[in-house]
C-alpha positions in Angstrom: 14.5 31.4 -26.5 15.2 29.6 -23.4 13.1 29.5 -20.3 14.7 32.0 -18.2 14.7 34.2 -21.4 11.4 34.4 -21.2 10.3 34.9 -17.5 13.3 37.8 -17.9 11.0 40.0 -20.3 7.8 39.6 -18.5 6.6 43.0 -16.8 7.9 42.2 -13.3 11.4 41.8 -14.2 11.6 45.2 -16.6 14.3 47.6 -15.1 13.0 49.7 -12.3 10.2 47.7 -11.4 10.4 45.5 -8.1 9.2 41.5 -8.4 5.9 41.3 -5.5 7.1 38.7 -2.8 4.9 36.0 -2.8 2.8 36.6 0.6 3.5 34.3 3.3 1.4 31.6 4.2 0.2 32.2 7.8 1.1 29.7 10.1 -1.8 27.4 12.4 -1.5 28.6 15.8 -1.2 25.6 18.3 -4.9 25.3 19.2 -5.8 25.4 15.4 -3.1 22.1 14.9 -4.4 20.3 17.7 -8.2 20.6 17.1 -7.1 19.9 13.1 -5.0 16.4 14.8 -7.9 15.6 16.6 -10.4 16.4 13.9 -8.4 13.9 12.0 -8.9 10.9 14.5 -12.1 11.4 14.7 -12.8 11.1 11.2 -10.6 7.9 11.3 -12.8 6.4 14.1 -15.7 6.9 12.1 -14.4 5.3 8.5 -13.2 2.7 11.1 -16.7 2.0 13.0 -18.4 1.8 9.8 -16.1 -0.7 8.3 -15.1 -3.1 10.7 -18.2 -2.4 13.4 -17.8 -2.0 17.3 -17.1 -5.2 18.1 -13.9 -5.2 15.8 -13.2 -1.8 16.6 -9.7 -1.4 18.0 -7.9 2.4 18.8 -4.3 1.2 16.9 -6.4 0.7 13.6 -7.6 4.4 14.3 -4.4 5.7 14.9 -3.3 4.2 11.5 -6.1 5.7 9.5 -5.8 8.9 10.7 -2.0 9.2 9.7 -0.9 10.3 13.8 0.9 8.2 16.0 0.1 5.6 18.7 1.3 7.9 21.3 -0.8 11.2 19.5 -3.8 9.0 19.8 -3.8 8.1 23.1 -2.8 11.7 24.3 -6.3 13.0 23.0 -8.3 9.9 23.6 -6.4 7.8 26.7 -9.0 5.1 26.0 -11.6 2.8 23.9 -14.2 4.3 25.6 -13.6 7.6 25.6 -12.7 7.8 21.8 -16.0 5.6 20.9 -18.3 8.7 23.0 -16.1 11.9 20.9 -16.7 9.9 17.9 -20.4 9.7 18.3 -20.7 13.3 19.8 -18.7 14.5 16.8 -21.3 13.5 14.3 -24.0 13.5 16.2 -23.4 17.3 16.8 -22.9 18.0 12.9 -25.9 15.8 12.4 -28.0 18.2 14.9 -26.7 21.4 12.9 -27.8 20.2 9.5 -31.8 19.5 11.1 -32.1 22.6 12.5 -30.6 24.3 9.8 -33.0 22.2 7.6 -36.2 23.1 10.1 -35.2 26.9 10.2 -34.7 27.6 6.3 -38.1 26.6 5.5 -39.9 29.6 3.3 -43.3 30.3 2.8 -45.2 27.8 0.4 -42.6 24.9 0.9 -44.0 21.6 2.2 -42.8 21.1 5.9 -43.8 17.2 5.8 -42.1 16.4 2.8 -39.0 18.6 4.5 -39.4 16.2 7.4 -39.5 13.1 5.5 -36.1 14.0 3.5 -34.3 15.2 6.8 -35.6 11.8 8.2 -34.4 9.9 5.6 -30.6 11.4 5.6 -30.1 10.3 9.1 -31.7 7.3 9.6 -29.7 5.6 6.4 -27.0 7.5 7.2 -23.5 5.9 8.7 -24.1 8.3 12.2 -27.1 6.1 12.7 -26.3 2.4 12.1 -23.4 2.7 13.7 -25.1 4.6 16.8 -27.1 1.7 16.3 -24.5 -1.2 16.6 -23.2 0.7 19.1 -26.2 0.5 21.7 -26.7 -3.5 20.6 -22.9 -4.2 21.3 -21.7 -2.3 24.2 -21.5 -4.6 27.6 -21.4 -1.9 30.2 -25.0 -0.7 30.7 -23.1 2.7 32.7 -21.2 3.6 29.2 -24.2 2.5 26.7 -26.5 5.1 29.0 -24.2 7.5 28.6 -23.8 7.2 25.2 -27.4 7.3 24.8 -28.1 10.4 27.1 -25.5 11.9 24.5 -27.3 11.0 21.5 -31.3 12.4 23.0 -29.6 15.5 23.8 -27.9 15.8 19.8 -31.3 14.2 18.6 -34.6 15.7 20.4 -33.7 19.8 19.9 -33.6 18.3 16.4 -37.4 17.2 16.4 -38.3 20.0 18.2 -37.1 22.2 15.6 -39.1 20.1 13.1 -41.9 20.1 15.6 -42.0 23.6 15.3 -41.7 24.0 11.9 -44.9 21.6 11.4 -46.5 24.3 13.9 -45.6 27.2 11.9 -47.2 25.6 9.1 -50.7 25.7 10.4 -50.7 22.2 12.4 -52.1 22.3 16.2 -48.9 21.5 18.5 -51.2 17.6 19.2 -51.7 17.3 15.0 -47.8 18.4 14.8 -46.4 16.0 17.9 -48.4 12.8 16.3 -47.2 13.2 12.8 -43.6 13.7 13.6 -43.8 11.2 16.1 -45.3 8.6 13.2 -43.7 10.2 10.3 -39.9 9.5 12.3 -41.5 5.7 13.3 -41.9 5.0 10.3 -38.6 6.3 8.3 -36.4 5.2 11.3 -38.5 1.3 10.9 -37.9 1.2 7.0 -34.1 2.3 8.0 -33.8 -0.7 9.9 -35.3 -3.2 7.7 -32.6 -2.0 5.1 -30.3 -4.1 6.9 -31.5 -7.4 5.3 -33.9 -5.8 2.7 -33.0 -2.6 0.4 -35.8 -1.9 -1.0 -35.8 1.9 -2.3 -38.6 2.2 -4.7 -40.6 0.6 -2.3 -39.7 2.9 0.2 -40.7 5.5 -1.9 -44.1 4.1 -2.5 -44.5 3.7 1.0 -43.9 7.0 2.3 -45.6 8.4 -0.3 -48.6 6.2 0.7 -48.2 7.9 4.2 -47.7 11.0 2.8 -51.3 11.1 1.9 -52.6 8.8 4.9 -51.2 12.5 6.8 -53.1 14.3 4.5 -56.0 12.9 5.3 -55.1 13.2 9.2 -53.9 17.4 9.0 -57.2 17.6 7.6 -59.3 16.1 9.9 -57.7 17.6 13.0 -58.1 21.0 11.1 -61.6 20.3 10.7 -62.0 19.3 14.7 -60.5 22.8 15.6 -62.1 25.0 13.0 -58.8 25.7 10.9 -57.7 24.7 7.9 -53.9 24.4 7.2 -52.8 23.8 4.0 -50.1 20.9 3.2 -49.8 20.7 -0.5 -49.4 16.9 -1.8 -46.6 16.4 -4.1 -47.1 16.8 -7.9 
């Protein structure tokens, strides 16, 4: 039986009975296809910052890895600089969203430091922060790299301050719960860096599991100085 044969004796075609019209696909309205173009270039800028650094960082490359034109480009970002700050505040802001989501999830019983730690962890070795990073170290006009930084404390600190708290909520005096996050960030953000020239991550893991219990030690101490007694359970 040939092909046709058979799509002809399937329910839909029996006498009487009407084929369903396959339903149309809605169409983007304009502001949907321009944020989706510009979505696009700022993904691009970020593959392209990551790869070839600010230094080599040019806007055609951009324009190329993001499949628009020259022209399309320029029309949403009209220069270097102005691209370079929408890139960062792009991930910066999804960056922001995940912490506090992070912060404001925790449940009864889980272990806020160890929460901390991870969140730490995923943006200080992540691509937002090394090139945020290179960034700051490369830029030569001290107007633009204070800009750029103003941007990034803005994204950054209602971040910690959602951790902060979270380390409250768990039992920790707002001092006890300022110093550890303070520390506990130092010294992710430091092991971060050295990364560059030595990836190390079992050692990491030893290490912050050494200071894991150093703020053990600490929570419990300051709990001691103001008569209370928050619980941070160690990790199995």
């Amino acid at each position: 039986m040939a092909l046709s044969e058979q799509f002809d004796e399937r329910p839909d075609k029996r006498p009487g009975r009407r084929r369903r019209a396959p339903a149309a696909k809605k169409r983007r309205t304009q502001a949907e296809r321009t944020q989706g173009t510009r979505t696009r270039i700022l993904d691009a800028a970020v593959e392209v910052l990551r790869k070839k650094g600010y230094a080599h960082f040019r806007t055609a490359d951009v324009a190329k890895a993001a499949g628009v034109s020259r022209g399309a480009q320029l029309h949403h970002f009209a220069t270097k600089e102005k691209l370079v700050y929408a890139t960062m505040e792009h991930v910066f802001t999804n960056v922001l969203e995940t912490s506090r989501s992070r912060a404001r999830s925790l449940r009864k019983g889980d272990d806020p430091l160890e929460k901390v730690i991870a969140d730490g962890r995923d943006f200080f070795f992540s691509t937002p922060f090394f090139i945020s990073l290179d960034i700051a170290t490369s830029i030569n006009s001290k107007a633009f790299r204070q800009k750029l930084m103003g941007m990034v404390r803005k994204a950054r600190l209602p971040a910690e301050q959602a951790w902060l708290e979270a380390l409250m909520a768990s039992g920790m005096s707002e001092k006890t719960a300022d110093d550890v996050l303070w520390l506990t960030l130092g010294l992710v953000r430091g092991l971060a860096i050295r990364m560059l020239w030595q990836d190390e991550p079992e050692r990491f893991d030893r290490l912050l599991k050494l200071w894991r219990g150093i703020v053990e030690g600490y929570v419990k101490e300051s709990a001691r100085s103001s008569h209370s007694s928050p619980r941070i359970p160690l990790p199995c």
